[in-house]
N, C-alpha and C positions, 0 to 999 in steps of 0.2 A: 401166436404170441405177438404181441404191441414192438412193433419196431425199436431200436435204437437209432440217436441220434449223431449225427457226423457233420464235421465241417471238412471243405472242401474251397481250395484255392488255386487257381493260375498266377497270385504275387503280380496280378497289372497295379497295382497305385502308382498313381502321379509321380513317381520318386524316383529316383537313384537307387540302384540294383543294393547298396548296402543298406538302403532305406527299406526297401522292398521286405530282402532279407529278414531284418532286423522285425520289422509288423506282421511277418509272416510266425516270428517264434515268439513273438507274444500274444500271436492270439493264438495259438494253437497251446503256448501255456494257459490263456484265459479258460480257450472249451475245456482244458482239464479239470479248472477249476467251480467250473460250469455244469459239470457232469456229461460233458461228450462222450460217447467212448470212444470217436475214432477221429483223425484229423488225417487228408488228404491232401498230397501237392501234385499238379501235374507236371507234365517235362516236355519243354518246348526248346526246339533248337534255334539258332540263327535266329530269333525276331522274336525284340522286346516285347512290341505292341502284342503280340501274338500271349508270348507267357512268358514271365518272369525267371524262367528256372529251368536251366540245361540240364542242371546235378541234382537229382534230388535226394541219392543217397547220402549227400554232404550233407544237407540243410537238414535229414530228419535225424541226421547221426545227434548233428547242435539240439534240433528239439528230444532226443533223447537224451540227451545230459542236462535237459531243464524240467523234465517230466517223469512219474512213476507210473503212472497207471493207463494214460491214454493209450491207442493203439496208432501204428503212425505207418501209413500207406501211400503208397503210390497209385494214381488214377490220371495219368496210365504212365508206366514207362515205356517208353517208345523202343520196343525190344527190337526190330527192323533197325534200327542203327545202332545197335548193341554187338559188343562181344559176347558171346553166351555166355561162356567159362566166367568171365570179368564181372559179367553183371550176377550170376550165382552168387560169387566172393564177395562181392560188394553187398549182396544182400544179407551172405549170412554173418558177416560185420558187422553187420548194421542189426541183424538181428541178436547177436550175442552182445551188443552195448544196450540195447534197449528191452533185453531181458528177458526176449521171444514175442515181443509186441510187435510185430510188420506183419504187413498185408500187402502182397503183392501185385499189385494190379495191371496186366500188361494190356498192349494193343500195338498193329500195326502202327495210327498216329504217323504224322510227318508227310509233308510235300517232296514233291519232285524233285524241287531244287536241297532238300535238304539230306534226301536220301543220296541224291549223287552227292551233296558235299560229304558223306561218308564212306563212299566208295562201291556204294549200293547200285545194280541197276533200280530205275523206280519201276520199272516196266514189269520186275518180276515181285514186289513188294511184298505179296502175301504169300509165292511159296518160302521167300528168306524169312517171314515172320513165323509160319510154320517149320523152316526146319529148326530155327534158332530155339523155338519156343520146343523142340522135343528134346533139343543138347541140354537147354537150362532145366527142366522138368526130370531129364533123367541126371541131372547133377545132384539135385534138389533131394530128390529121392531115395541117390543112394544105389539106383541101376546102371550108372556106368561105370565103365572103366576105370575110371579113376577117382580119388575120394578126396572130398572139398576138404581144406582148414582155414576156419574153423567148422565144423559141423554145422550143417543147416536143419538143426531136430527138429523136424514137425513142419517147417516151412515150404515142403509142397502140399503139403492137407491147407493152406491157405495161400494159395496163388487163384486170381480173380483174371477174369477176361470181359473185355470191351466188346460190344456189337450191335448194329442197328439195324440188323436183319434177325428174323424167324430161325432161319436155316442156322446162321452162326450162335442163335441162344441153344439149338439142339446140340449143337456138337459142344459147348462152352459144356450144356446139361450131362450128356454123352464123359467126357473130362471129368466130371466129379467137380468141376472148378465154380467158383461165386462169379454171378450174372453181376455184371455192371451196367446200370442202363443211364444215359445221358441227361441234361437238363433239357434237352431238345431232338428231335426224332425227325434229322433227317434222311434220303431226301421227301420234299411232297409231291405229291403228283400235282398234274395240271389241273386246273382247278376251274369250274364254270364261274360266270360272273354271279357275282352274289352269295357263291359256296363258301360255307365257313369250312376251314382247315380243321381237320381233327384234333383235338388235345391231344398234348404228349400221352398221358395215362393211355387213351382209346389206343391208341398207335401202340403201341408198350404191350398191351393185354396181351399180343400173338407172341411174343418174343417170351413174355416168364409164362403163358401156355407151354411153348415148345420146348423149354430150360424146361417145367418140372416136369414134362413127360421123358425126357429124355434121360433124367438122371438114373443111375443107378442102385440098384433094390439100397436101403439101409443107409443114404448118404442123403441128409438132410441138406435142403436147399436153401445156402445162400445169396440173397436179393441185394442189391446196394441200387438204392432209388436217387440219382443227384437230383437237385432241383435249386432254382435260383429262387433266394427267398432275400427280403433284406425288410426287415422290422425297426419302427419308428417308432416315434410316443405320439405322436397325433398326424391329422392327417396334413396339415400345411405342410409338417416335413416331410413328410411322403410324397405329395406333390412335386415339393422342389427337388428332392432327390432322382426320383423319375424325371423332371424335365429335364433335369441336368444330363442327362444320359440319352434323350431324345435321338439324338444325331446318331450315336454309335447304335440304339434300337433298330431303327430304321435301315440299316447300313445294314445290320447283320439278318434284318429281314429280308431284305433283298437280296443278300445272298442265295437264302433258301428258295430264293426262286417265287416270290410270293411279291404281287405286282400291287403296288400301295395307292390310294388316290392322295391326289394332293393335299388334301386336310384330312390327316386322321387323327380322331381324336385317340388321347393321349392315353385312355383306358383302353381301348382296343390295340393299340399297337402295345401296350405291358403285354396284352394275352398272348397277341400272334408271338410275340418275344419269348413267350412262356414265363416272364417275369413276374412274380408275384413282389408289390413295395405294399408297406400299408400298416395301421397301427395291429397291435396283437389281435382285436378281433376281427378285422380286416383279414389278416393272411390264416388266420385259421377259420373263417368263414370258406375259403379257399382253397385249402388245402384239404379240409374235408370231402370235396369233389373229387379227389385224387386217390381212386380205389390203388394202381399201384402200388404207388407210395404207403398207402397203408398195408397193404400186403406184403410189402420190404421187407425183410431183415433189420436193415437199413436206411435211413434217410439222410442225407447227407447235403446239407445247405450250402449254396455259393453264393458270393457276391455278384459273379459275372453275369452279365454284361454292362449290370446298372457302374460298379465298380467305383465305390462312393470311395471316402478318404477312410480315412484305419481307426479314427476313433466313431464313425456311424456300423463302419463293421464290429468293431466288439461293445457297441450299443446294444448290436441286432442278436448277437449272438447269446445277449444276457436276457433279451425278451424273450429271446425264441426256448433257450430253456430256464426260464421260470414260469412263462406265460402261456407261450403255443402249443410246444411239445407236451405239456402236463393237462393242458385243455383240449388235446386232441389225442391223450391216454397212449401218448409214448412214451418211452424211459428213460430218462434221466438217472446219470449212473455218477452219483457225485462220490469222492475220494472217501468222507464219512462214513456213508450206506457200505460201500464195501468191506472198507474198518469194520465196522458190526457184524457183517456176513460173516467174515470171514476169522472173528473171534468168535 
């Protein structure tokens, strides 16, 4: 089946945290009205520049009281500085205001310095991510000891796990749980002079390989493909929207360890970026490349790293579905079409 489409945000705009906020739940009311079915926040501690959004149970509480139908997830909550118990409650609040619409999508997520500013060793990150993640899982469920209120009905048959390894999509598979895979796929290996880097998809293939072998008999396999996509009506603004963003490409490239010459042109560092900018037939000449992503579940667009202002984001979001997503035979799931079904 043709994937569905998702938007997906970190809240970096230029703005004041109430500004942030505030263009975060208009456009996640816009993909409702768009036909998204699902809109994403991530959860970043200590550091603006980084992500916008400590709380995300707050902020999708607000987008559930502006929305009826979309679905409203987390990608990722940073379960590792999490109370287990707290963040259950939290969840199944948030799922009985918004009507059983949450997707939960956790991961380790979070630095050194921010796991100790919670009381964390960082040293031991993933066995506290794993045992947290088996307290909230057996909350969720209804296997432990003790019994959540309000009820979290149905919300461990959709909790989602993060992972940029083979081994972690087996056992994510192994769980029963939805594969999340990133806009980027790191780390890369060392690379000879003149080797091109693998695209995210090639890189991807061994991970929902290892997810759908690993699931079990009778549970079908949920995909969630992120990807930075950001759509323009021609290409001059496409150019300026990429240059504009130039510096912070670059920065984030070198992160991943991938050694730049002093003049690249500004096509090739989108790629190494994994940024696709560019008019409707532009990003869907593109995204056609992207076997994952079409084998998704899910497809879930982000502005990051380009990270334009808030009215090029729900430019992009209106191209992408009326234009990309119906020209590249995904599904658009507008508030109408359901009306109909579902009379």
């Amino acid at each position: 089946m043709a994937p569905t489409i998702g938007f997906f945000t970190r809240l970096l705009d230029d703005a004041s945290a109430p500004e942030r906020y505030r263009a975060a739940l208009d456009h996640i009311a816009l993909a409702e009205r768009l036909g998204f079915r699902s809109a994403w926040v991530a959860q970043h501690h200590l550091d603006g520049r980084e992500g916008g959004l400590p709380s995300p149970f707050v902020l999708l509480a607000a987008a559930a009281a502006r929305t009826s139908s979309i679905r409203l997830g987390t990608a990722i909550l940073t379960l590792a500085h999490e109370q287990a118990a707290r963040a259950a409650e939290d969840a199944a609040v948030l799922d009985a205001i918004a009507g059983g619409r949450v997707e939960l999508g956790l991961g380790t997520g979070g630095s050194p310095r921010t796991l100790s500013a919670f009381g964390e060793d960082p040293g031991q990150r993933r066995a506290i991510y794993d045992a947290k993640l088996h307290r909230l899982r057996t909350l969720l469920d209804g296997s432990a000891d003790e019994v959540l209120y309000p009820p979290a009905t149905g919300l461990a048959d959709r909790l989602w796990q993060a992972t940029f390894s083979p081994e972690g999509a087996g056992l994510i598979g192994a769980a029963g749980d939805g594969l999340m895979l990133s806009r980027i796929q790191p780390p890369f290996p060392a690379l000879a002079e003149g080797e091109r880097p693998r695209r995210v998809w090639e890189v991807q293939r061994a991970l929902v390989d290892e997810y759908r072998a690993a699931l079990p008999e009778g549970v079908a396999p949920r995909i969630l493909a992120s990807r930075t996509v950001v759509v323009v009506d021609d290409e001059a603004t496409a150019r300026r929207v990429a240059a504009a963003a130039a510096h912070a490409l670059e920065a984030q490239v070198a992160g991943l360890g991938i050694a730049l010459p002093e003049e690249l042109p500004l096509e090739r560092l989108l790629e190494l970026a994994e940024t696709v900018v560019g008019t409707p037939s532009q990003v869907i000449a593109a995204l056609e490349r992207d076997r994952v992503a079409h084998e998704a579940s899910e497809v879930s667009i982000q502005a990051h790293s380009i990270d334009p202002p808030a009215h090029v984001v729900a430019r992009s979001l209106e191209l992408f579905a009326t234009e990309v997503a119906p020209a590249l035979g995904w599904r658009v799931e507008r508030a109408d079409e359901e009306a109909r079904r579902a009379a």
